[in-house]
N, CA, C and O of each residue as an XYZ file, in Angstrom:
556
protein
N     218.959     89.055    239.951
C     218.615     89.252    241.337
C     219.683     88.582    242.210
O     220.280     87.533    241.969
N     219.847     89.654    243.615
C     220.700     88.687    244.260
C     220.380     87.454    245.478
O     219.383     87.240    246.167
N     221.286     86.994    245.413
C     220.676     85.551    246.803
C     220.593     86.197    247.734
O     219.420     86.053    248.080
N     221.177     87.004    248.574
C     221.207     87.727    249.904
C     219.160     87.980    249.766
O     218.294     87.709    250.599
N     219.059     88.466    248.643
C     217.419     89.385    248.563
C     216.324     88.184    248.525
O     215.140     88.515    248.596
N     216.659     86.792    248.416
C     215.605     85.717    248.612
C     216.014     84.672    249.623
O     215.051     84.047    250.067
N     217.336     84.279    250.159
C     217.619     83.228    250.942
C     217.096     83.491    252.137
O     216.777     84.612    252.531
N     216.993     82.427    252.764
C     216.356     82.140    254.138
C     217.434     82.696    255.091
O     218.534     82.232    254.792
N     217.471     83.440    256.019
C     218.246     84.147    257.029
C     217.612     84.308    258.428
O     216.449     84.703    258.510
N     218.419     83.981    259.665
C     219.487     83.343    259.538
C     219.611     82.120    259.509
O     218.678     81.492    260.010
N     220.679     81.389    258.976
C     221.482     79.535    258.932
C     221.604     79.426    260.149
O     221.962     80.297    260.941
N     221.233     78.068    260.410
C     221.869     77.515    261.477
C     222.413     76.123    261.003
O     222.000     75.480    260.038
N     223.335     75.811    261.797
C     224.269     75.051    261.770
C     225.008     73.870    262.750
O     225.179     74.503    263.792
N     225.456     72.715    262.949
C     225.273     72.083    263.876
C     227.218     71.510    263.904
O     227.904     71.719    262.903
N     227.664     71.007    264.823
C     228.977     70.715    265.618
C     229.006     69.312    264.542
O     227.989     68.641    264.370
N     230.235     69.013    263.906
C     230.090     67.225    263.858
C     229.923     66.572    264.678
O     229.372     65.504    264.411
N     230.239     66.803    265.865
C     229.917     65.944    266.955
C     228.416     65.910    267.605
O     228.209     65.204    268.591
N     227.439     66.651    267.054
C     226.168     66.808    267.352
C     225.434     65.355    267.502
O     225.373     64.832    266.389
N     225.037     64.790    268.205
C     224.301     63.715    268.103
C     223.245     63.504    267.120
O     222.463     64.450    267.216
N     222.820     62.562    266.081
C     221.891     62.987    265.073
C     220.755     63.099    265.851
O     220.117     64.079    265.466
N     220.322     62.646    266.593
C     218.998     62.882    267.354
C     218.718     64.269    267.860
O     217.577     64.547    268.227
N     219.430     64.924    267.893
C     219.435     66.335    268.442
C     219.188     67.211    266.655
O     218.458     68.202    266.658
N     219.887     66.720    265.136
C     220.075     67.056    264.526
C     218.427     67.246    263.926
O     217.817     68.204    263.450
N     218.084     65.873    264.205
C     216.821     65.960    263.638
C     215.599     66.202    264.625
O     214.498     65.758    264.299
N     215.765     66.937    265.903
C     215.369     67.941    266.541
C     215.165     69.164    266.114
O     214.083     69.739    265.994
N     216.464     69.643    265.833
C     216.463     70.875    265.378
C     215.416     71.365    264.054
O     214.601     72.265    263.853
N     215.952     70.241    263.335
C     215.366     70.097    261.987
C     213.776     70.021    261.758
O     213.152     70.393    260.764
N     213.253     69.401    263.020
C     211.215     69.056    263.095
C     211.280     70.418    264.028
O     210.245     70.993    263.690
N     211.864     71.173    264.923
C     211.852     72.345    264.832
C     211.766     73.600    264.243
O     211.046     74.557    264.526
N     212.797     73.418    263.188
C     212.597     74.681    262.019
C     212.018     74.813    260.863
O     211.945     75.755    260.075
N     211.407     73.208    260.857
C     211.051     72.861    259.766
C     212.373     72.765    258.679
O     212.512     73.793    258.017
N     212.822     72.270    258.553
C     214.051     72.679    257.604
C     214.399     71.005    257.569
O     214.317     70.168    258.468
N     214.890     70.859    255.917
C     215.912     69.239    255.561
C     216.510     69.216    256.040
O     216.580     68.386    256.946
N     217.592     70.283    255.764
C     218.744     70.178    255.418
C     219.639     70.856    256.651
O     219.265     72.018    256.809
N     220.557     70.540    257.443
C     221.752     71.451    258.361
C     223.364     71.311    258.058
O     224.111     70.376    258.344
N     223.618     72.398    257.466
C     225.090     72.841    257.355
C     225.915     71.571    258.476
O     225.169     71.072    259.319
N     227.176     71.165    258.457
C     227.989     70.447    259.777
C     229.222     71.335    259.576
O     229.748     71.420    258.467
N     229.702     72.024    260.687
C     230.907     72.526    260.579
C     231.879     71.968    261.602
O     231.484     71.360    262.597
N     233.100     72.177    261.349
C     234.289     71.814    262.718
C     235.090     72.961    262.590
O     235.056     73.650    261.571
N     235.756     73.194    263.484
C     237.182     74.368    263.904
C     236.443     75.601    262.326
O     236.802     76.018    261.225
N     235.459     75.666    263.120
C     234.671     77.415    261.971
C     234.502     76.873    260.899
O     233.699     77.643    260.371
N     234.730     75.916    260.040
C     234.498     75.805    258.510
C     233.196     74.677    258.363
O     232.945     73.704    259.074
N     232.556     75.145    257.292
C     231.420     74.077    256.973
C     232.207     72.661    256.377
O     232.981     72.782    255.427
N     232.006     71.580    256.878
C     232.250     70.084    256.188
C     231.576     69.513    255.579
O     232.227     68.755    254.860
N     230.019     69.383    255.361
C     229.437     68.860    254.909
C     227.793     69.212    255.136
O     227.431     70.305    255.571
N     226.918     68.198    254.801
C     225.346     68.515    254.913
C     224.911     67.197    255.595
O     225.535     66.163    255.358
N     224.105     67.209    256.237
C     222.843     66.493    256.842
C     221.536     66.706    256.673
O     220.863     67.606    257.176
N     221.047     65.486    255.638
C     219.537     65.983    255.179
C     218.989     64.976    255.513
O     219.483     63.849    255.464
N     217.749     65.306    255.944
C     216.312     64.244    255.922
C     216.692     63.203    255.473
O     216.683     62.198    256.183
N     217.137     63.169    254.140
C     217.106     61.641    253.760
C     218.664     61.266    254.254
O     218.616     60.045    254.107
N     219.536     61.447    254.572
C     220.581     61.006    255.064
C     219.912     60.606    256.436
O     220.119     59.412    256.652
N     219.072     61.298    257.577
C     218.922     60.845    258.632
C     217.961     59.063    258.362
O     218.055     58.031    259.026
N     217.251     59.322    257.332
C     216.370     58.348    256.741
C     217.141     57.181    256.318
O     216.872     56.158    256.947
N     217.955     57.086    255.489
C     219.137     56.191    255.133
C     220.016     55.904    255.846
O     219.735     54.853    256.422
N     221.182     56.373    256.195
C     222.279     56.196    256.873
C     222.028     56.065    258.516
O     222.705     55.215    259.095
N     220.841     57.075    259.506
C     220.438     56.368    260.472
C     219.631     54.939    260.965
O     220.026     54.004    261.662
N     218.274     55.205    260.264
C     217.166     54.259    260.354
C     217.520     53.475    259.172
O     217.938     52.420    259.648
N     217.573     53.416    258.190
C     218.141     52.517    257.413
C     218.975     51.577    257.392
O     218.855     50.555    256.717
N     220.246     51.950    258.418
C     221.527     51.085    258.949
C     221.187     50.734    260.114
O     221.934     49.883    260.596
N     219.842     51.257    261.135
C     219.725     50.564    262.534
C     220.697     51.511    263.214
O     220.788     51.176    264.395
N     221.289     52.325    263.000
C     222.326     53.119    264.443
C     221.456     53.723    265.360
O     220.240     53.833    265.207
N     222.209     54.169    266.456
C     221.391     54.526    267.441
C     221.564     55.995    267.561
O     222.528     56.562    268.075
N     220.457     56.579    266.994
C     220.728     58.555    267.248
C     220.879     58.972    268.235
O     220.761     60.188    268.079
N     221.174     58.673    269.723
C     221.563     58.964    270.376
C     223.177     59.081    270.970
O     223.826     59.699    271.814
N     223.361     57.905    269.780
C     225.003     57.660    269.869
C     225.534     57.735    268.480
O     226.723     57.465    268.312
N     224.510     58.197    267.083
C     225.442     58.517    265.931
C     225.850     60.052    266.088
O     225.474     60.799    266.991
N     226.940     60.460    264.716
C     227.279     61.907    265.130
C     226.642     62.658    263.530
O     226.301     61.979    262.561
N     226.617     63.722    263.573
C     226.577     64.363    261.946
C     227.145     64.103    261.421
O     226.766     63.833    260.282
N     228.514     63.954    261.753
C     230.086     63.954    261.073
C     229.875     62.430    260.800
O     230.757     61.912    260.115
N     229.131     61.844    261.105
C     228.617     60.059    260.454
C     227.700     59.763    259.259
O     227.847     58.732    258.603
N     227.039     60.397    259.063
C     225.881     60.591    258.339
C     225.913     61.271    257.489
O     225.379     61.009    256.412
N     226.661     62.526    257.783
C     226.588     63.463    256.894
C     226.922     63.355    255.042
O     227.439     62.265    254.795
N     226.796     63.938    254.196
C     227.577     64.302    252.598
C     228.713     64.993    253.161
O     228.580     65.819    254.065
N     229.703     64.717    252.712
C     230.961     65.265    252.994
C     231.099     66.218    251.760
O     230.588     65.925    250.679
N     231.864     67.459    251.978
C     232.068     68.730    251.118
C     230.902     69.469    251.070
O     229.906     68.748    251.129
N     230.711     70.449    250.999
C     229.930     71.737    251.286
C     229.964     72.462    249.931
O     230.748     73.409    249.872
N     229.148     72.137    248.681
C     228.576     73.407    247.607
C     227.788     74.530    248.305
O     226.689     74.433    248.851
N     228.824     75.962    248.136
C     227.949     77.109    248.633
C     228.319     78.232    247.737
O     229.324     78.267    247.027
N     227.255     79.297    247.861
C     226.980     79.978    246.863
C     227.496     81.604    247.999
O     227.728     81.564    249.207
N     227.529     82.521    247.337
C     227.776     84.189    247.853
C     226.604     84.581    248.135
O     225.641     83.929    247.731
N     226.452     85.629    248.823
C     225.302     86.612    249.021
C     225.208     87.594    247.810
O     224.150     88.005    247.334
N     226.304     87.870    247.434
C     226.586     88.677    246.126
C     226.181     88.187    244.669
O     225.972     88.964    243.737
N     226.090     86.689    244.580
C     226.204     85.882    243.328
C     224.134     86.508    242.987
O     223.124     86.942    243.542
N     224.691     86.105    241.751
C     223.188     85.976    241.195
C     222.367     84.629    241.315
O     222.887     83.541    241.064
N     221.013     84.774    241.727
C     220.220     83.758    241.716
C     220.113     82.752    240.664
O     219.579     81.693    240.996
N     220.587     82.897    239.253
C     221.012     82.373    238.458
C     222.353     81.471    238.340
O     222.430     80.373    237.789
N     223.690     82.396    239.170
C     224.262     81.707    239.075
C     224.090     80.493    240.026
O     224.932     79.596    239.969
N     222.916     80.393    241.011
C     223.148     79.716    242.518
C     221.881     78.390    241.140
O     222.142     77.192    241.255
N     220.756     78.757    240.094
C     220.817     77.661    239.811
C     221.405     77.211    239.398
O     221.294     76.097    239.911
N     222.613     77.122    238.246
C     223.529     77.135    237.606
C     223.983     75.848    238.721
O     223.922     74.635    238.517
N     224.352     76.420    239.688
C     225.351     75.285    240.396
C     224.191     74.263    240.724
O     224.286     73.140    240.228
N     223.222     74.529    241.433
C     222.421     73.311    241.750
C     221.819     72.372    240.481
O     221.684     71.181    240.763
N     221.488     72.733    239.274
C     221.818     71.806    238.498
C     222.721     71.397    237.799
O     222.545     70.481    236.996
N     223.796     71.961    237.958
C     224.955     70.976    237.553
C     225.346     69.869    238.730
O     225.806     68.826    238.265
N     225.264     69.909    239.838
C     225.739     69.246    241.549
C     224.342     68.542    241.504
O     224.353     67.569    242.258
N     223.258     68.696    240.929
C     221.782     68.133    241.266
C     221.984     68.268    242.816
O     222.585     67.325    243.332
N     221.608     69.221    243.593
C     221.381     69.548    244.934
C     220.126     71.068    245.467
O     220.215     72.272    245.228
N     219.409     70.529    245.988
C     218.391     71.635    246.519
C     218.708     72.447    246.964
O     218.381     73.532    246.484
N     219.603     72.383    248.244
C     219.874     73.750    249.284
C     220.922     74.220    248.860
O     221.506     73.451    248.097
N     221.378     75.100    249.021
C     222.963     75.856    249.367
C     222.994     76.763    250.404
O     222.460     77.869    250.489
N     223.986     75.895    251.522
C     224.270     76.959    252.184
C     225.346     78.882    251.540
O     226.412     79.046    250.946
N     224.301     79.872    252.094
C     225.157     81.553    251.482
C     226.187     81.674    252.397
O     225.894     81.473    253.575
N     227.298     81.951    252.125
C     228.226     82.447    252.833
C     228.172     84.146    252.701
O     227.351     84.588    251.898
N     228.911     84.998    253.363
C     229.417     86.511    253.314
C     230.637     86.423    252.698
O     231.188     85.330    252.569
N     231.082     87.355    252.336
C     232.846     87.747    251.935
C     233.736     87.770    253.084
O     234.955     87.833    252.927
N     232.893     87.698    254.862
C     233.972     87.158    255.625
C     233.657     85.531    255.696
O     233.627     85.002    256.807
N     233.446     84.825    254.631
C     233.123     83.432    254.876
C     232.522     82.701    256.074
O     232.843     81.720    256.744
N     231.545     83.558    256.068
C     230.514     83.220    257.708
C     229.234     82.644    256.795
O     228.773     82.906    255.684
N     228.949     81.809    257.767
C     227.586     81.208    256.658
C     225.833     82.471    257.220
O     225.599     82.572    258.424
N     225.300     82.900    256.636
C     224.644     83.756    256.601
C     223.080     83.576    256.472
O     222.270     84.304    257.047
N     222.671     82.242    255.433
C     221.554     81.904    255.304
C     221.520     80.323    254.458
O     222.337     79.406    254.544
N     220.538     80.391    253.817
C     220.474     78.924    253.047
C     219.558     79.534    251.788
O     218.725     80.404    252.043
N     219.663     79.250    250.987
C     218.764     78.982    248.999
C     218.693     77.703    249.017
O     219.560     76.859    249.244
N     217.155     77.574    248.656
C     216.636     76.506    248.554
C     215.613     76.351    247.224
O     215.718     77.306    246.455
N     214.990     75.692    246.960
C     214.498     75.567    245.388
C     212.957     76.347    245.461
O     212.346     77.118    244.721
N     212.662     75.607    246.956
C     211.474     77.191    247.427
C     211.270     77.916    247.322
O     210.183     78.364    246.959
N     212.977     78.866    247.797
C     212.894     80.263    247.554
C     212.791     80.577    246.455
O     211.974     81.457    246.186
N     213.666     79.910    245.298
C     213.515     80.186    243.974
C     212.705     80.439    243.226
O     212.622     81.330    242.381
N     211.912     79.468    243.578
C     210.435     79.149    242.997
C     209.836     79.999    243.102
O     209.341     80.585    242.139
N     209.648     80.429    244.620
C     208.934     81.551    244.629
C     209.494     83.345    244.301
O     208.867     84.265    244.826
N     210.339     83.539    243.673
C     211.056     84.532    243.172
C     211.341     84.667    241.636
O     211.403     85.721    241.004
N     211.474     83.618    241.245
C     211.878     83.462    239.559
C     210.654     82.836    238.730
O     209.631     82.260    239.097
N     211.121     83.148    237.568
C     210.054     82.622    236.215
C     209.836     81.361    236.740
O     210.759     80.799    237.330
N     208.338     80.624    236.568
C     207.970     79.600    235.940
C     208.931     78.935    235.486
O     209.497     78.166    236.263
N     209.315     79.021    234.333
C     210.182     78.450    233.146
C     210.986     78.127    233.510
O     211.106     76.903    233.451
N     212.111     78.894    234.137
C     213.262     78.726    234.731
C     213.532     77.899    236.222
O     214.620     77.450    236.582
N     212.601     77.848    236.769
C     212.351     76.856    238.183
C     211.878     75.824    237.117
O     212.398     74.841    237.643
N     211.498     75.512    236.417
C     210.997     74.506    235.886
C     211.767     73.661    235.050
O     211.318     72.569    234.701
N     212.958     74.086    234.672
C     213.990     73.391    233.731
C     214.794     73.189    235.148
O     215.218     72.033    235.159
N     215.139     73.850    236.283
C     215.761     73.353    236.983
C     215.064     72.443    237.453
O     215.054     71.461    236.711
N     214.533     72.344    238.269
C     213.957     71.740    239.167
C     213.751     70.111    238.581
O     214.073     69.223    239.370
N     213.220     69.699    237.206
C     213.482     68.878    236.251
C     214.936     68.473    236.459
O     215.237     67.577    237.248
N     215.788     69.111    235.777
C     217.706     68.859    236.415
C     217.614     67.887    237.187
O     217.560     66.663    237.069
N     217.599     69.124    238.560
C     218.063     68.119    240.365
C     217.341     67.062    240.427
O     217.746     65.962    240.804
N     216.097     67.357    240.020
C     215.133     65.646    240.324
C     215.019     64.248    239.735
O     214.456     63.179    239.969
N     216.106     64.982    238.567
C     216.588     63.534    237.558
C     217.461     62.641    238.129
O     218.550     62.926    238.627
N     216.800     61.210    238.017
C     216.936     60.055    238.645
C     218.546     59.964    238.577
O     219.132     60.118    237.506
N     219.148     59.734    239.646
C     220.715     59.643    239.473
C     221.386     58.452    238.739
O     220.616     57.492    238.723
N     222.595     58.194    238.114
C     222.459     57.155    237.586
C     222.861     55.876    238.588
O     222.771     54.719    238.178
């Protein structure tokens, strides 16, 4: 099966310079962890829940004056619209990571795969050896 036929559409995406307080606006808005950070068109990195949890409130900064581009995971794992849902677990348990932002073949980001969608699309079995993977305690 392909990702285009289960990912969440459309992505949204936020400026590095976004204030995190606005980030995690967006985020109790869409309900969503996780937001793509891009600069000059390209994705840089991720901002998730627990990064706002850690690296904001955890360190005491002030979200009104931290940026994404502060907080954020730096580098961007993303998967095709074309790829198989297999191959998109494939990468998330090898990276142990939940979301992936989908790109298009004009490298525009398009949607997000998440372990949700999966779940709710694929075997039992197979969400279940992953999902086991990503959630294994890091060392």
């Amino acid at each position: 099966m392909e990702i285009a036929k289960i990912m969440h559409a459309p992505a949204e995406w936020v400026e590095a310079s976004t204030p995190v307080a606005e980030v995690a606006r967006r985020m109790k808005d869409g309900d969503i962890g996780a937001l793509p950070v891009g600069r000059d068109d390209r994705l840089i990195g991720m901002v998730t829940d627990r990064d706002l949890a850690l690296r904001v409130l955890g360190e005491g900064r002030d979200p009104g004056k931290t940026t994404a581009e502060q907080v954020m995971t730096p580098g961007v794992v993303w998967c095709l619209t074309g790829q198989t849902v297999e191959d998109a677990l494939h990468m998330m348990e090898q990276k142990k990571i939940r979301r992936l932002p989908v790109i298009d073949d004009k490298k525009r980001l398009v949607g997000m795969l998440s372990l949700g969608d999966i779940a709710d699309a694929m075997p039992r079995q197979l969400v279940g050896e992953v999902v086991n993977a990503v959630a294994d305690h890091h060392a």
